[in-house]
C-alpha positions in Angstrom: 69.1 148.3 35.0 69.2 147.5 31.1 65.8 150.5 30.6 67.9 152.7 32.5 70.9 152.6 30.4 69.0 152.2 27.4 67.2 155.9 28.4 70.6 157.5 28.8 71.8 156.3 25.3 69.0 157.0 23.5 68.3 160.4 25.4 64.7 159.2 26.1 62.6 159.1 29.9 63.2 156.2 31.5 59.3 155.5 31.5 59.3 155.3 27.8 62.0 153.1 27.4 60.3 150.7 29.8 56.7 151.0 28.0 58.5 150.0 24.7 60.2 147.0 26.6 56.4 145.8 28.1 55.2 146.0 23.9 57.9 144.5 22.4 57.8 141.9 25.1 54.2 141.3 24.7 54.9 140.3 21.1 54.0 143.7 19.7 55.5 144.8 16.0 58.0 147.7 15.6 55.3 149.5 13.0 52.5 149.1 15.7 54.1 150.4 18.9 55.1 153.5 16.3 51.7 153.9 15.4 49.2 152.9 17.3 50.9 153.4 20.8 52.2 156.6 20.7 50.7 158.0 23.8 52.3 154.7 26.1 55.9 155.4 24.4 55.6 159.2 24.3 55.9 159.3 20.6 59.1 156.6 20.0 59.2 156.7 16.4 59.9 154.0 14.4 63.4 154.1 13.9 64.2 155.1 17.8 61.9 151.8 18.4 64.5 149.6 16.4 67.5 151.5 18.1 65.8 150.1 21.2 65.1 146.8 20.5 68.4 146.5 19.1 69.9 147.9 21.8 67.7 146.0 24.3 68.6 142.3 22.7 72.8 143.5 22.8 72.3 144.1 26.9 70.5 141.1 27.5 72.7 138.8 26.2 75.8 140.8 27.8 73.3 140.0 31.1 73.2 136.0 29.8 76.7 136.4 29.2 77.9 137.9 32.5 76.2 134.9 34.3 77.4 132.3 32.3 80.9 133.8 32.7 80.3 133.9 36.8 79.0 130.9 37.1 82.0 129.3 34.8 84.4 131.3 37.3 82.8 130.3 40.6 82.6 126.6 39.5 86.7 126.7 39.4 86.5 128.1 43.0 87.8 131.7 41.7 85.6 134.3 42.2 86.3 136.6 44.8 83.8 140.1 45.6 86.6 142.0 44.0 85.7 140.1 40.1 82.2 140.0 40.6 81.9 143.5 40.9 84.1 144.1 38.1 82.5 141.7 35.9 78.7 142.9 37.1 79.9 146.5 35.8 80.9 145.7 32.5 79.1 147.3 29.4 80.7 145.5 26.4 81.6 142.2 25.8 84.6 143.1 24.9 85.1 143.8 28.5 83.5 140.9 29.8 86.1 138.7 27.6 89.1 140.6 29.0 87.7 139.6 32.6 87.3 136.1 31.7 90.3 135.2 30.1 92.6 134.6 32.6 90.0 131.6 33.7 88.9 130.7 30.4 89.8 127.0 29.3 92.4 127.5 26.8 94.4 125.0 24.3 97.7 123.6 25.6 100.1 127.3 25.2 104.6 127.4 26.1 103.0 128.6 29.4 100.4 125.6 30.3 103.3 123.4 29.6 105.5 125.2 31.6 103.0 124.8 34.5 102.9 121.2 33.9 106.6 121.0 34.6 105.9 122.4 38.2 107.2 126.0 37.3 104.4 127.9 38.3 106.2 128.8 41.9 109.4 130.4 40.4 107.3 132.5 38.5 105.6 134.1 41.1 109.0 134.3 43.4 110.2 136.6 39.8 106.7 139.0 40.1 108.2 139.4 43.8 111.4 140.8 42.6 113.1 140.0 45.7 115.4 137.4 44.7 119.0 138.6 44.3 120.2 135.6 42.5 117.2 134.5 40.2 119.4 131.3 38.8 120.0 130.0 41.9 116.2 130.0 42.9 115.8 128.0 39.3 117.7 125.6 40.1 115.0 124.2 42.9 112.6 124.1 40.2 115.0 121.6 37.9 113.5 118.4 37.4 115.0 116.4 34.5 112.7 113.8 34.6 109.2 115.3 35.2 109.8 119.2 34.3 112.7 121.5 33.1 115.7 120.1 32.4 117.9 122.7 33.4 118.1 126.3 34.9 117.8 127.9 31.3 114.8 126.1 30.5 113.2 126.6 34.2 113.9 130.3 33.4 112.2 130.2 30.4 109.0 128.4 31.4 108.9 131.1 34.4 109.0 133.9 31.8 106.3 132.0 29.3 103.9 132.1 32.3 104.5 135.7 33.1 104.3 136.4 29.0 100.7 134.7 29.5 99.8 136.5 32.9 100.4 139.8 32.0 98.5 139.2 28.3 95.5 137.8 30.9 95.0 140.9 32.9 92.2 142.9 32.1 93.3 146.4 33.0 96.7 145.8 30.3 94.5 145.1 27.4 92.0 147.8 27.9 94.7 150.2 28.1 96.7 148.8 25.6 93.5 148.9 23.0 92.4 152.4 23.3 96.4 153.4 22.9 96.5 151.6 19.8 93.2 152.3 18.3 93.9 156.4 19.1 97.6 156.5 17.9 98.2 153.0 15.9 98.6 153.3 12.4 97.0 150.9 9.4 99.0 150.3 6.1 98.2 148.6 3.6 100.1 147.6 0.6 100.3 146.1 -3.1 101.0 142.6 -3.6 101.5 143.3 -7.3 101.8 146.5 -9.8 99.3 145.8 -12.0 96.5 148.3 -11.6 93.2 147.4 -10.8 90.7 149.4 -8.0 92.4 149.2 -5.8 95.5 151.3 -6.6 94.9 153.7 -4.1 95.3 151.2 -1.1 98.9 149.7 -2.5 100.5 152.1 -0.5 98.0 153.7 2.1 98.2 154.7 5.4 95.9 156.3 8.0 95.8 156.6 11.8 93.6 154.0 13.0 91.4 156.8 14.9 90.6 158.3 11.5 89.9 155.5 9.4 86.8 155.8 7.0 84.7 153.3 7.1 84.0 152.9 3.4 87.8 152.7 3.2 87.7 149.7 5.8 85.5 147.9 4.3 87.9 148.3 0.6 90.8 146.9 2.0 89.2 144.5 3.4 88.4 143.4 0.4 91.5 144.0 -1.3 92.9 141.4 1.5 90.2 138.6 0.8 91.4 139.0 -2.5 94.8 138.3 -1.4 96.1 142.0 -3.8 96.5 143.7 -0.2 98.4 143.2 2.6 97.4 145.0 5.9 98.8 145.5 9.1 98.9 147.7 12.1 101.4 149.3 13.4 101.0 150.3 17.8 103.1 152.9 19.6 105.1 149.8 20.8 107.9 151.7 22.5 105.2 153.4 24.6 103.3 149.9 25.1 106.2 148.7 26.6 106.6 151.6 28.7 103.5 151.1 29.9 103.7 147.5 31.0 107.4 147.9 32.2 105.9 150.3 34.7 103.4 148.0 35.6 105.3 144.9 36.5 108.4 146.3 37.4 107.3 147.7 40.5 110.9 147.3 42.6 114.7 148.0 41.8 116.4 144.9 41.4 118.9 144.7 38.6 119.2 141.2 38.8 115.1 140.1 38.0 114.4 143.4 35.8 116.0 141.6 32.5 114.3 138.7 32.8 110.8 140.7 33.5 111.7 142.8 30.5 112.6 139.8 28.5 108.7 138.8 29.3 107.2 141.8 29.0 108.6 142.2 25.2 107.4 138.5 24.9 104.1 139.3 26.1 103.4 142.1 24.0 104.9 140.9 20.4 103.7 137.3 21.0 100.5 137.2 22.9 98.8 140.7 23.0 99.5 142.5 19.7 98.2 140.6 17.4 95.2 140.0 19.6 94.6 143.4 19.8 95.2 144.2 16.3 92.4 141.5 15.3 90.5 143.1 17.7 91.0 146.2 16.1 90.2 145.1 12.8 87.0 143.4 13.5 86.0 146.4 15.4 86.8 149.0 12.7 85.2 146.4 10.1 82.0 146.3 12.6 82.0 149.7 13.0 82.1 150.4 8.8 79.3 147.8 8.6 77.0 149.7 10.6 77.8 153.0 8.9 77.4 151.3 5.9 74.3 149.7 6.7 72.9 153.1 8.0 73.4 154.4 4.5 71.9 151.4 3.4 68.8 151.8 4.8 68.4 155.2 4.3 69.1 154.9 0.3 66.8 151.6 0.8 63.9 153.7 2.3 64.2 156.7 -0.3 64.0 154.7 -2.9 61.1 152.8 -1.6 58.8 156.1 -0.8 59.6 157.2 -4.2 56.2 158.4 -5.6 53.8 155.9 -7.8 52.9 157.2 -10.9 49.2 156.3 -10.4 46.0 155.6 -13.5 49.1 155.6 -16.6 49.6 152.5 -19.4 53.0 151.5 -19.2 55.4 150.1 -21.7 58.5 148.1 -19.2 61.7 147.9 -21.5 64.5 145.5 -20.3 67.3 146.7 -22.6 69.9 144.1 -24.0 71.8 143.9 -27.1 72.6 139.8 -28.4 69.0 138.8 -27.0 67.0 141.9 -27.9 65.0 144.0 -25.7 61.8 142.5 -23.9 58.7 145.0 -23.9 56.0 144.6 -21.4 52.7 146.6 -21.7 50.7 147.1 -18.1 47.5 148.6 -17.8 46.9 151.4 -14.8 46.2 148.4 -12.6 49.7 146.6 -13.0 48.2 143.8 -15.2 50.2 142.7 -18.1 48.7 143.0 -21.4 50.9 142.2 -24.0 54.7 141.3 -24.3 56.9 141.7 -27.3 60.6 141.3 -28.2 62.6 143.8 -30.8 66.0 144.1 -32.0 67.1 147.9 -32.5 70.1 147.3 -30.7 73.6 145.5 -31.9 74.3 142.8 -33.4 70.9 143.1 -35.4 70.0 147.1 -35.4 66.7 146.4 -36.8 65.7 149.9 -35.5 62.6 151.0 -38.6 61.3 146.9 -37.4 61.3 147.7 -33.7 59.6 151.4 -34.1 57.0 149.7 -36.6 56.1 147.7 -33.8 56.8 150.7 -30.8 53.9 152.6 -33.1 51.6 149.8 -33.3 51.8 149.0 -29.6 51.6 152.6 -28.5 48.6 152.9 -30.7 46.3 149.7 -29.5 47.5 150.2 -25.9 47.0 153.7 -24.9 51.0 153.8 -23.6 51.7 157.2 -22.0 54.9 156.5 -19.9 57.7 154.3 -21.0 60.3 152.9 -18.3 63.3 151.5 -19.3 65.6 150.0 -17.0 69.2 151.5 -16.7 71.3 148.7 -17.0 72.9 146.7 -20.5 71.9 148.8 -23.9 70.0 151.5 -21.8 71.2 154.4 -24.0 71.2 152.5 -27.0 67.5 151.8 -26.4 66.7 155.2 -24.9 68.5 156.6 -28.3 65.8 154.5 -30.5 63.1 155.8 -28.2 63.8 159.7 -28.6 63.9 159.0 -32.5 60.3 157.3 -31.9 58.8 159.8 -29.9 59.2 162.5 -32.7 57.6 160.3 -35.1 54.0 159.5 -33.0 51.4 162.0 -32.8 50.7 160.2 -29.4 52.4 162.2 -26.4 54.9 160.2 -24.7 57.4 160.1 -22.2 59.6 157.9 -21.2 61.7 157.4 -17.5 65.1 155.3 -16.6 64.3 153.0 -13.7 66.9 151.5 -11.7 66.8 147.6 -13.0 69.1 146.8 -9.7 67.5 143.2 -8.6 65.4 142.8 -11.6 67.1 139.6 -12.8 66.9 138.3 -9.5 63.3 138.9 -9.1 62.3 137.3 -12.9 64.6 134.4 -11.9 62.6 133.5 -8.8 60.1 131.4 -7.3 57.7 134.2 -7.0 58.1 135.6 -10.4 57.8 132.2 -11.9 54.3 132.3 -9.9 52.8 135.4 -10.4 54.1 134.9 -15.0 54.2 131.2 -15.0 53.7 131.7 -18.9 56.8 134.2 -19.2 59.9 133.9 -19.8 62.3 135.5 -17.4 63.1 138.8 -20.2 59.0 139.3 -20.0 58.9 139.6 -16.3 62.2 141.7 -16.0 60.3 143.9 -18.5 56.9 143.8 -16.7 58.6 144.4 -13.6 60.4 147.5 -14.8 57.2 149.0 -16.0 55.5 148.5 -12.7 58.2 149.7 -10.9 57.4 153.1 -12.5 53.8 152.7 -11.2 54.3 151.6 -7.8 58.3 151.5 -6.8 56.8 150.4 -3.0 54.8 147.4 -4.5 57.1 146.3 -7.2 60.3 146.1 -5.0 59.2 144.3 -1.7 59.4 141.1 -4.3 62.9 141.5 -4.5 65.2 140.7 -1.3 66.4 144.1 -0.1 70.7 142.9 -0.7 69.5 142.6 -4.4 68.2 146.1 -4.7 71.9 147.7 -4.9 71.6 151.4 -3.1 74.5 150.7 -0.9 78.5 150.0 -1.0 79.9 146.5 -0.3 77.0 144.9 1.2 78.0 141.9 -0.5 81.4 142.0 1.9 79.3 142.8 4.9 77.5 140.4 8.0 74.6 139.4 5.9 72.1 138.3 8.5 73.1 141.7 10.0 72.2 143.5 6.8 69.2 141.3 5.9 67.3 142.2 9.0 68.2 145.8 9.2 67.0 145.9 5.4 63.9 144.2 6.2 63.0 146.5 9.4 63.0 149.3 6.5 61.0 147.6 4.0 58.5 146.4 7.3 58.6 150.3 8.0 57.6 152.1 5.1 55.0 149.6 3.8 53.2 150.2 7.1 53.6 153.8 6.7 52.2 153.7 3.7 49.7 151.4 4.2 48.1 148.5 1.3 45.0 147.8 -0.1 43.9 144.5 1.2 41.9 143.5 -2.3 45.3 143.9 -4.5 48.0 143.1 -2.5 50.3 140.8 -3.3 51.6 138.1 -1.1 55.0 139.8 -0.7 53.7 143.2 -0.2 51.6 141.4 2.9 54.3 139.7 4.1 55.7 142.9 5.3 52.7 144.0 7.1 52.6 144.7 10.9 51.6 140.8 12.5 51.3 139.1 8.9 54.0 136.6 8.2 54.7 134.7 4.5 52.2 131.8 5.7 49.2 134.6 6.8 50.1 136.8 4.0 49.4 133.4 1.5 46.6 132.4 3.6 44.9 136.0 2.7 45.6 135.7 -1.0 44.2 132.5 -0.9 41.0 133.3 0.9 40.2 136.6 -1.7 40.6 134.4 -4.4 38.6 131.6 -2.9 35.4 134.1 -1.4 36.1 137.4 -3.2 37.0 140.8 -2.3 37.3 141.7 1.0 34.0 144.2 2.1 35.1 144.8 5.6 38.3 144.4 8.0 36.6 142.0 10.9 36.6 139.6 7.9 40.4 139.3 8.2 39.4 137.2 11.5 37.9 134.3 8.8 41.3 133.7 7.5 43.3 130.5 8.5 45.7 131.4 11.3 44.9 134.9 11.5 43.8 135.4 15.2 42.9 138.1 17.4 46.8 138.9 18.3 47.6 139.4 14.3 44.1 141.2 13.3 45.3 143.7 16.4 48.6 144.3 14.8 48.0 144.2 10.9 44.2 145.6 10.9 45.2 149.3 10.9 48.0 149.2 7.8 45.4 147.4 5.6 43.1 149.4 3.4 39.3 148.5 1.7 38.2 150.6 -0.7 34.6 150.8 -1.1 33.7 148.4 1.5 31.1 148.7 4.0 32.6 151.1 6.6 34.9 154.1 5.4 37.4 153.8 8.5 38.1 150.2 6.9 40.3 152.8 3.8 41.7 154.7 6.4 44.9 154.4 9.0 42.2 155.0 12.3 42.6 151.6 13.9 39.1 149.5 14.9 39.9 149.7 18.0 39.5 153.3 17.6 36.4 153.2 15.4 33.7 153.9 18.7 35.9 157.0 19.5 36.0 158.0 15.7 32.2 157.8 14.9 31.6 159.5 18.0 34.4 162.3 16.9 32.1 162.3 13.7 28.8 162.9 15.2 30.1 165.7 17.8 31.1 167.4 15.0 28.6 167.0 12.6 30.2 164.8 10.2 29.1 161.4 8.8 30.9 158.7 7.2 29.8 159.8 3.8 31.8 163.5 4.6 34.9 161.6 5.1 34.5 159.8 1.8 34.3 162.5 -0.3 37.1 164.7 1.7 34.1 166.6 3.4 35.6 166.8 6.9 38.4 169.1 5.8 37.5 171.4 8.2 37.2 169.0 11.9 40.3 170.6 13.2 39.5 173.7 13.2 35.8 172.4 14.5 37.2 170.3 16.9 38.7 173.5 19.2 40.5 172.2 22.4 41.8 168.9 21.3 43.0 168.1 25.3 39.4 168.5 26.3 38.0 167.0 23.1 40.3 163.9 24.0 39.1 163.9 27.5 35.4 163.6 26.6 35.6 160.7 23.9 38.0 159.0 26.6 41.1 158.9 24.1 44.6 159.9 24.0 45.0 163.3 22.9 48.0 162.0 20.1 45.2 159.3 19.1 42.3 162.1 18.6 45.3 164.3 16.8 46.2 161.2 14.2 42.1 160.0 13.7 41.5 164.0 12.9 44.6 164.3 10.1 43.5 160.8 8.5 39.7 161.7 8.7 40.6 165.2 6.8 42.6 163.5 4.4 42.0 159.3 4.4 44.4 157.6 2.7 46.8 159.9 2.1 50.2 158.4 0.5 53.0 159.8 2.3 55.3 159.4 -1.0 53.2 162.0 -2.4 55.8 164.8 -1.2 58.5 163.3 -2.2 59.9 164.4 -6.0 58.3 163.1 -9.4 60.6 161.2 -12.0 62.3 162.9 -14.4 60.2 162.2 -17.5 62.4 163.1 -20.6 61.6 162.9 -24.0 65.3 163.8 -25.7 68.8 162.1 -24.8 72.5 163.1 -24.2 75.6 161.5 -24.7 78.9 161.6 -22.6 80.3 163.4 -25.8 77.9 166.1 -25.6 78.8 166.9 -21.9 81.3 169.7 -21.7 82.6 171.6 -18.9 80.1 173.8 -16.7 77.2 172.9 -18.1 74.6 172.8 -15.8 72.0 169.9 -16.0 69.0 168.3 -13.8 69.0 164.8 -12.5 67.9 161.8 -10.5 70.4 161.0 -7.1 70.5 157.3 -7.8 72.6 156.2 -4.9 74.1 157.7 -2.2 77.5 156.8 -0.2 79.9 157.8 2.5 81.6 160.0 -0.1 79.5 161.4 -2.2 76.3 160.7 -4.5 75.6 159.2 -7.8 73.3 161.2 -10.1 71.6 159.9 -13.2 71.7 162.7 -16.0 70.6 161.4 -18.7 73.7 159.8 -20.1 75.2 156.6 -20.0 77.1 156.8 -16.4 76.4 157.7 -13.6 78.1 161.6 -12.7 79.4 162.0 -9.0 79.4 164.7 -6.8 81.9 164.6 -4.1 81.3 165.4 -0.6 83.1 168.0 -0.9 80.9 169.8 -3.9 77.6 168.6 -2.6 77.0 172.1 -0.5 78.7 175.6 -0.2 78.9 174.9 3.5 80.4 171.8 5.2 79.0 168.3 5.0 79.5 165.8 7.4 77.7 163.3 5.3 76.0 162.8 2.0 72.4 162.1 3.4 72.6 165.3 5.4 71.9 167.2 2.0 70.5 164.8 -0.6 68.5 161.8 -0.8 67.7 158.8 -3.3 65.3 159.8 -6.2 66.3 164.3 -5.0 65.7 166.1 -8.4 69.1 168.4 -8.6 70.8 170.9 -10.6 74.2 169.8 -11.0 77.3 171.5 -12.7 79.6 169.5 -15.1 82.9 169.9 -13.6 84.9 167.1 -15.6 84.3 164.3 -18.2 87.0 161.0 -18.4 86.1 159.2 -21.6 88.3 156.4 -21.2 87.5 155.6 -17.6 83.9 156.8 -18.1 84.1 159.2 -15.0 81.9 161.9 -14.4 82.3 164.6 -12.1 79.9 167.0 -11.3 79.0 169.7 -8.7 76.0 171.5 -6.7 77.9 174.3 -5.7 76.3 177.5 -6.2 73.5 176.3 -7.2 70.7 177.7 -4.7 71.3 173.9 -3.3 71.1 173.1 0.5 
């Protein structure tokens, strides 16, 4: 039973395993079920919902799988009880391919021809082992005109079939696998000496067993660029121990050489490299998820990084040759003026470009400048420091990661949303709103572009596109959007809204106006019952007629919330002005409470926390941006000093931290935390504010190496 199993993996009851099945079934969303269904899954979170699903759609295709594989079998008039059963209790299909390849149809092999030439018979009298005189039983199989044309080659064909038999059984290549993968070594090695990145795998070796996956997924790479070579190398001698013992099952001098002969055939021929690709794509599809992991976890920290809400922004999209595109936003997002300036090489027209800094600061209101982190960042961020000490106006200013900025002004949607800009004015624009709202500004962008991961570019990327878009799907649901500014994109990735809905909505506000309460959503094109149930409770209206409508309760939890309300002696107009602060404590037995408004008691607890506190942003725990108003260069960094920064990206061995310089420092695993750490995300996380120690500075190779030890870290 596919719930069952999925239970024990996930260390879950069986009954809530089989409630998520019925919702996801039934066509319900991942953010939903988390949500809204709490008391039918028993509190699945979102994350344990997508291991189940994922889980779930792997088991029933093993199940599709399994009968198309039995079916093929029976059809050929070969399936006894005996496979059946073994097939019926695989769990991989891994397994399920060993099973079925002895009856799989294959391409014309030495041993399908050697069955053509009748030879299948002295084959099977060898696997007996009871023939004394092996050449004489050849030579009834010697047929010069339809098959082999003498003993030798009858011989031969008779070992080519065994070869292919024993690389056909099942039980051989399972236990033939797991030896390899737990005491197989990989090597990889140079095909040149010119250094490059990958110096370090030109003569590398590692048990199999041990293998990093970040380090799998480099040589990998160093072989699709044709400057590795990789191979494994099995415990052979101990292989063919193994199968010797299996096939070799009676003393007789006179068939043993030629069994051996096969057995060695087998092995190097037909087996070992089919394990070894095996092998490979395992470890790779291993690495991939590990990576991915990461991925998402880097992609969902940067994502519920906190908005800097009700500030004018000044986006600046560094470059040198083409100057440096200025946006100006208002609190709002909207774009109020753009500018190009030139402080930077070839031109340095620095006194120019702060002329115009003042002027724009001045007419604008600015209070924040963000300047993406890529091409002339330093440069820019040197010009700005100088400014700031010049303007009476109090100013800071923040490095954004740009990552996916050039991909966004370059699109469809940019050219949409700025169909008057160039694509330098929307990189800009988009760098300054990504300091307001990181959550809106970067849904626009597809997730693979945002660049808070390690060789996703290398990796499956339908794989990594939907994993990455389950986390984008995730957080903007936690966090909720207001129905009256959202953008298409932001929309999209709301619980029951696809692209088409998401459009429709846009097009509908602009068409009748603003959005006064959620049953309205039910007038948009497309949008039916099914849809308003699933996106109704993620979508905010501010100042519209019902307060619930600007708050996470669900309508279909609105009867039980007003009632909740009046118990109490609340009103709408309580909740609006953060009035109700004090319902929990009112509220005394919650189980009881629950039992009277005929609600779950995990639905009453959620209504009562938003109702205290509606529309509470989530990102608001999470750390500020470092706003600086003075700059370093790698030149002023020196040993042991001791500096605060911005984790920027995080990977298998360590984690990138912004300090205020050109690159990037990095703290390796190994000087993240006094005590052990078994992975980077156990201690820090994208957008962590840390103290970090300067433990080395390269120059040439513009390396950075820093450390958290002894730092009152984690």
């Amino acid at each position: 039973m596919i719930e069952r199993q999925i239970a024990e993996e996930l260390k879950v009851a069986l009954w809530q395993v089989e409630a998520a099945v019925k919702l996801i079934d039934e066509g319900n969303t991942i953010p939903f079920i988390a949500r809204y269904r709490k008391e039918a899954t028993g509190q699945l979170n979102d994350e344990q919902l997508r291991d189940l699903s994922e889980r779930l759609e792997y088991l029933r295709n093993l199940a599709d799988k399994k009968k198309q594989v039995l079916a093929s079998i029976e059809e050929q008039g070969k399936l006894s009880d005996e496979l059946r059963a073994q097939i019926e209790a695989a769990t991989t299909m891994v397994a399920v391919d060993d099973l079925y390849r002895p009856y799989r149809p294959k391409r014309r092999t030495r041993a399908t021809d050697a069955r053509d030439k009748g030879l299948q018979g002295l084959a099977d009298i060898l696997l007996l082992q009871e023939t004394d005189d092996p050449k004489k039983e050849a030579e009834a199989f010697v047929d010069p005109e339809k098959g082999a044309k003498d003993v030798t080659e009858a011989l031969q064909g008779a070992k080519d079939i065994i070869a292919e038999q024993i690389s056909d059984t099942a039980d051989f290549r399972t236990y033939i696998r797991k030896l390899t993968f737990d005491k197989g070594i990989l090597y990889s090695e140079g095909k040149s000496e010119e250094s490059d990145v990958y110096d370090m795998y030109k003569a590398f070796s590692s048990a199999v067993c041990k293998l990093q996956g970040y380090r799998v997924l480099a040589i990998n790479r160093g072989e699709a660029e044709k400057v590795l070579s990789v191979r494994i190398e099995a415990p052979a001698d101990d292989i063919l121990r193994y199968l010797e013992k299996k096939v070799i099952t009676r003393k007789n001098e006179a068939v043993k050489p030629l069994l051996s002969e096969a057995i060695a055939d087998s092995y190097t021929r037909l087996i070992a490299p089919s394990i070894e690709r095996e092998i490979r794509n395992q470890l790779t599809e291993n690495a991939e998820d590990g990576a991915i992991k990461v991925f998402n976890k880097n992609l969902e920290q940067l994502l519920m990084q906190p908005p800097i809400a009700g500030k004018v922004v000044l986006g600046w999209d560094p470059a040198f040759r083409t100057g440096c595109k200025l946006a100006v936003v208002d609190a709002t997002g909207k774009v109020l003026y753009t500018v190009v300036i030139y402080p930077t090489a070839p031109q340095n027209k620095v006194e120019e470009a702060k002329r115009i800094l003042k002027q724009v600061i001045k007419k604008f209101g600015v209070e924040l400048i963000s300047v993406g982190n890529g091409t002339a960042s330093r440069e820019s961020e040197q010009v700005i420091v100088e400014l700031l000490k010049e303007i009476p106006e109090k100013v800071s200013y923040a490095i954004v990661n740009e990552a996916g900025a050039s991909v966004y002004s370059a699109s469809k949607l940019a050219t949409e949303e700025f169909p008057n800009f160039d694509v330098g004015q929307r990189s800009a624009a988009s760098i300054a709103r990504r300091l307001q709202d990181p959550l809106a500004e970067l849904v626009k962008i597809d997730p693979k572009a945002i660049g808070v991961g390690q060789y996703q570019h290398d990796m499956n990327q339908k794989k990594l596109g939907e994993s990455l878009s389950g986390v984008v799907e995730d957080c903007v649901n936690r966090v909720g959007v207001d129905l009256n500014t959202a953008s298409a994109s932001l929309l999209s990735y709301i619980s029951g809204i696809n692209k088409t809905l998401a459009k429709n909505i846009v097009d509908y506000r602009e068409a009748n106006g603003s959005f006064r309460d959620r049953r309205e959503l039910l007038k948009v094109p497309k949008l039916g019952p099914k849809a308003f149930e699933q996106c109704a409770g993620f979508l905010r209206i501010r100042d519209g007629r019902n307060v619930l409508d600007n708050t996470s309760v669900h309508p279909e939890s609105y009867p039980a919330a007003n009632a909740l309300l009046t118990k109490l002696g609340y009103n709408t107009a309580d909740v609006k002005s953060g009035g109700a602060m004090g319902m929990r404590k009112k509220a005394g037995d919650v189980r009881k409470l629950a039992a009277e408004l005929g609600i779950g008691e995990i639905t009453l607890n959620d209504i009562i926390n938003e109702l205290e506190k509606p529309s509470r942003d989530p990102r608001e725990d999470a750390p500020q941006p470092i706003l600086r108003s003075d700059v370093l260069s790698m030149e002023d960094l020196k040993p042991d000093m001791i500096l605060k920064g911005t984790v920027r990206n995080i990977i298998d061995f360590g984690a990138f931290v912004d300090i205020g310089v050109h690159q990037d420092g990095l703290v390796h695993i190994s000087e993240l935390s006094d005590r052990f750490v078994k992975h980077p995300l156990d201690v820090v996380k994208i957008g962590d504010i840390v103290e970090v120690k300067v433990l080395s500075v390269d120059l040439k190779r513009k390396r950075i190496q820093l450390s958290m030890k002894g730092l009152g870290g984690k």
